[in-house]
N, C-alpha and C positions, 0 to 999 in steps of 0.2 A: 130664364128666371121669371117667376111673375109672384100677384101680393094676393095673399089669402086673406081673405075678410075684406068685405070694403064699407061696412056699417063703422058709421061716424063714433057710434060710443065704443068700440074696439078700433086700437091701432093696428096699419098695418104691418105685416110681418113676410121678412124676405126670403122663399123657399125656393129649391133648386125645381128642374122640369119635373123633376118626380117626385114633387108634392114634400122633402123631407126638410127644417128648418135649416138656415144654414147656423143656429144659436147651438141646432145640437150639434153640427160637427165643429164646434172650436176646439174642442177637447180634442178629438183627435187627430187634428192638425196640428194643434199644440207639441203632442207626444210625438208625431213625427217629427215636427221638427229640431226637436231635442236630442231625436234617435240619430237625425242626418247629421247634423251640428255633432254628435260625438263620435260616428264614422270616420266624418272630415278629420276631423283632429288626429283621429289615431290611424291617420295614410291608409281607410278602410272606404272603397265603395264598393255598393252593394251591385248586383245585376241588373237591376232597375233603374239606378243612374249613371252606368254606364253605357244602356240605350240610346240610339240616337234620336235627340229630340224631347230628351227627357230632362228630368235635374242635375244641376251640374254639380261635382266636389266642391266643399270649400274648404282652405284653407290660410294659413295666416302668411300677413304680407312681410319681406324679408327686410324691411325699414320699420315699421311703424305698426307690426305683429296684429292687426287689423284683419280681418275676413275679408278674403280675397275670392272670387273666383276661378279654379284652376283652368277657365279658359279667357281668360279676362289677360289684356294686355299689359294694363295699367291697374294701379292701385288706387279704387274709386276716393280715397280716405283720402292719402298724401301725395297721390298719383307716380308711385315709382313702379321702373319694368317690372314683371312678374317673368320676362325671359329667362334674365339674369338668375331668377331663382330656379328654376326647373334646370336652367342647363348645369348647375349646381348639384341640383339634387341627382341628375343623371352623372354626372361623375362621379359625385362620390360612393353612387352603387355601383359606379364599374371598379373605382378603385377598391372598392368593399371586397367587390368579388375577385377581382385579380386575387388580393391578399390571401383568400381563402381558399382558391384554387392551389395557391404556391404552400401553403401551409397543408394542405391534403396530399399534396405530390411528396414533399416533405418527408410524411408521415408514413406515407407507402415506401418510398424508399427505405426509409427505416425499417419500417418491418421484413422489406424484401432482404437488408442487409444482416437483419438477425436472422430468420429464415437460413439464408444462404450459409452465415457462421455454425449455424445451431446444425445444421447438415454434414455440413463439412466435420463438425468435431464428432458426430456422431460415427462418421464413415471412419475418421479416425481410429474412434475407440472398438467399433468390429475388428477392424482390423488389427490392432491391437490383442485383441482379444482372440482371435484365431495363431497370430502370429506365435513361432517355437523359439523366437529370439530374445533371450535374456534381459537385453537392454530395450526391446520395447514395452515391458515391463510397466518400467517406471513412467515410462511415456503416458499407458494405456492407464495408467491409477489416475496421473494428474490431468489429463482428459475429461474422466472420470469425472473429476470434483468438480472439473469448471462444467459438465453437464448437468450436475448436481444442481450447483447454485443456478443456471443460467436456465434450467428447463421451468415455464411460464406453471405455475400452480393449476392455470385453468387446464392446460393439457391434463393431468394428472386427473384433473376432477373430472374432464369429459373420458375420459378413456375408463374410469373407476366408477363413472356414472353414479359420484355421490360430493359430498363438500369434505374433504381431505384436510382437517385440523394440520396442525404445524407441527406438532409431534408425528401424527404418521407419514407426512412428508419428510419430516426427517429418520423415520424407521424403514422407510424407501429408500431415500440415499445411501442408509449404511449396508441394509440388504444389497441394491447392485453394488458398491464396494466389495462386498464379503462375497459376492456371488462373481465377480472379478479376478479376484486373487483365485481362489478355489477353482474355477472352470477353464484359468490360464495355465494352473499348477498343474491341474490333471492332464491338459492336452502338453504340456514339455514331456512332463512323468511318462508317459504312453511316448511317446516321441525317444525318448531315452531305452526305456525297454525293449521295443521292438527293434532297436540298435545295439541291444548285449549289453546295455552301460545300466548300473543302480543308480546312480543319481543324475539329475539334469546338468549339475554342475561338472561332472567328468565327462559325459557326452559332448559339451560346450566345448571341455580343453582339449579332449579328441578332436573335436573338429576343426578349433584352431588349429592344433599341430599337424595335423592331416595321421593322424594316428588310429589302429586298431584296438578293442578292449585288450590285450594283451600286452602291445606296445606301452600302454597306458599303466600297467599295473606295474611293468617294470618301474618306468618314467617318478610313479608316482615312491616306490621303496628308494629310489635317488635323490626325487627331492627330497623324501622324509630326511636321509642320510645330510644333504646337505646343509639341511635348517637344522638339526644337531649340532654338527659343527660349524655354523656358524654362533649357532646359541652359547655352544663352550669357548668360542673367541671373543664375543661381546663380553663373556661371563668373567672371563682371566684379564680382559679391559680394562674391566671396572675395578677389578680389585688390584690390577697394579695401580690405576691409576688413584684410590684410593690409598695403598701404602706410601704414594709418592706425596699424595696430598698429606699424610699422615707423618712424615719423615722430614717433610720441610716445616713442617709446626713445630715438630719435636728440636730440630735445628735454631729455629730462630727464637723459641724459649732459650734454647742454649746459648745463641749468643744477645739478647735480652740480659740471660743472669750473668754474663761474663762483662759487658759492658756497663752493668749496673756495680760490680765488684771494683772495676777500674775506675767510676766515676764517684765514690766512696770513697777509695785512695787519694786520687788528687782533691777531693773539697775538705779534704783533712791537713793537706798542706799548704793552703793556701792563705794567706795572710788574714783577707777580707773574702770570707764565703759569701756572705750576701750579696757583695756587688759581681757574682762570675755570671760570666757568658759564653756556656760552654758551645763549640761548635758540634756540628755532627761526627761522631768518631769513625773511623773506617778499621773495621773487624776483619782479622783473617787467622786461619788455623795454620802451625805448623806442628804438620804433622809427624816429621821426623824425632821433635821434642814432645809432643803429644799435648802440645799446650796450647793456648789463644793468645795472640799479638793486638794489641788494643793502642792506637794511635790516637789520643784527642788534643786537640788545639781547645784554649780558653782564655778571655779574657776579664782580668780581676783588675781590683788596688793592690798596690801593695804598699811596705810602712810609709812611704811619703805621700802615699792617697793620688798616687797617678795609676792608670788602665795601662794597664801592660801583657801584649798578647800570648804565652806560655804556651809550649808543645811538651805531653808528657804520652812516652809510653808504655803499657802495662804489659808485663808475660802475668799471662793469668790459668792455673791449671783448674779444670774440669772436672768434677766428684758425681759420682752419684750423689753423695751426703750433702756437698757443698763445693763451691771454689773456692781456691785458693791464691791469693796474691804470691808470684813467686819473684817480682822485682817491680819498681818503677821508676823510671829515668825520664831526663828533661829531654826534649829534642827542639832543634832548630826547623 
């Protein structure tokens, strides 16, 4: 450093060796410094202070948030370790990163476990689909839908090489459904013919029963025979069992109006009708006489206004038109 001008009526002025003032570089030491100060802050240094021998990071101290230098022992401000804080900060980027390690593996797994699912049912529903067996049928549909729902939209869009609306995603699903039933039905159908049978469903019961289309045509005019006559046993079932249902209605109207004819008769002899308390009557036909036996117990007042329990019973004949009272006596 040395001083330009050395006349008394000009002051002097302090320049570096190469003649430049140092008034003009405040400025841009200024703005460095500003620049390093907001580096430090945001855990950024540049390749120039991480040279050795160059400027050091700064950043703030972990008591008293102060600018610290991150090779500085102590805190020039409150003087606490700055160890303490670094070995800090190195933890918790290792536990940072553990975390995010075990969240990525996670995640792979996941994917490797759909992968592996989404394969599996795939392998499934081929097989399915080539399969001449009846019953995996039903397997190979509901396969189907869970690949439906479960195949990723981006597949679709990478293999269709465009962005796949949700309506055509869903005129995709019902194509391979429809394209499912139809390419199962035709490999049974061809499976069936080339075995002499018309339909898939006789080929089936042929094969169960270990039977030839011939065996089978008989087989099949016996069941018809059978299910006839079972048709006309259920049929004659029913309708006994309806006339029996229909016979005891008709009966118990009958003894209804036989029982109501006999309970007529005794509340017309009885002293005090208001106060009776008839019992249940027990009804039975004699059929030799062709008539109804009508037995009820009741008790009433009679003229001294005491309850006295009375047995009376009815022969009661049976009309079409009406019944008839043919007697009624007391009983014990």
């Amino acid at each position: 450093m040395k001083i330009v001008g050395s006349s008394r009526s000009a002051p002097s002025v302090l320049a570096t060796k190469s003649g430049i003032p140092l008034k003009a570089l405040r400025l841009p030491l200024q703005t460095f410094t500003r620049v390093k100060d907001k580096l430090s802050r945001a855990g950024m240094r540049p390749a120039f202070m991480r040279m050795k021998g160059t400027m050091m990071a700064i950043q703030s101290c972990i008591e008293c948030n102060g600018s610290v230098s991150d090779l500085a022992a102590n805190c020039p401000h409150c003087g606490a370790s700055q160890q303490l804080l670094r070995e800090q900060l190195k933890k918790q980027k290792k536990i940072a990163k553990e975390k995010q390690d075990i969240e990525e593996g996670k995640a792979l797994l996941k994917k490797l476990f759909k992968f592996a699912l989404y394969i599996s049912l795939l392998s499934i529903y081929v097989a399915c689909l080539i399969s001449s067996e009846s019953k995996t049928a039903g397997i190979g549909i509901f396969i189907s839908l869970i690949l439906l729902f479960q195949t990723p939209q981006k597949i679709i869009n990478k293999l269709t090489k465009r962005d796949m609306t949700k309506r055509a995603y869903i005129a995709i699903s019902i194509v391979m459904l429809l394209s499912f039933q139809s390419i199962n039905s035709k490999i049974r159908n061809d499976l069936a013919e080339t075995n002499g049978f018309s339909t898939y469903s006789d080929y089936s019961k042929a094969k169960s029963l270990n039977l030839t289309p011939a065996e089978l045509a008989v087989k099949k005019v016996e069941w018809a025979e059978e299910e006839r006559i079972k048709k006309e046993e259920q049929t004659k079932k029913a309708a006994d069992k309806k006339a029996a249902e229909e016979a005891a209605e008709k009966i118990k109207k009958l003894v209804d109006s036989v029982e109501s004819t006999c309970f007529g008769a005794i509340y017309d002899r009885l002293k005090d009708p208001t106060s009776a308390d008839f019992e249940t009557p027990v009804t039975a036909p004699d059929l030799k006489k062709g008539v109804w036996v009508v037995q009820q117990f009741v008790t009433s007042k009679n003229s001294f206004n005491a309850n006295i329990r009375t047995g009376f019973q009815c022969i009661v004949k049976a009309n079409e038109d009406g019944n008839s009272l043919v007697s009624i006596n007391k009983v014990r």
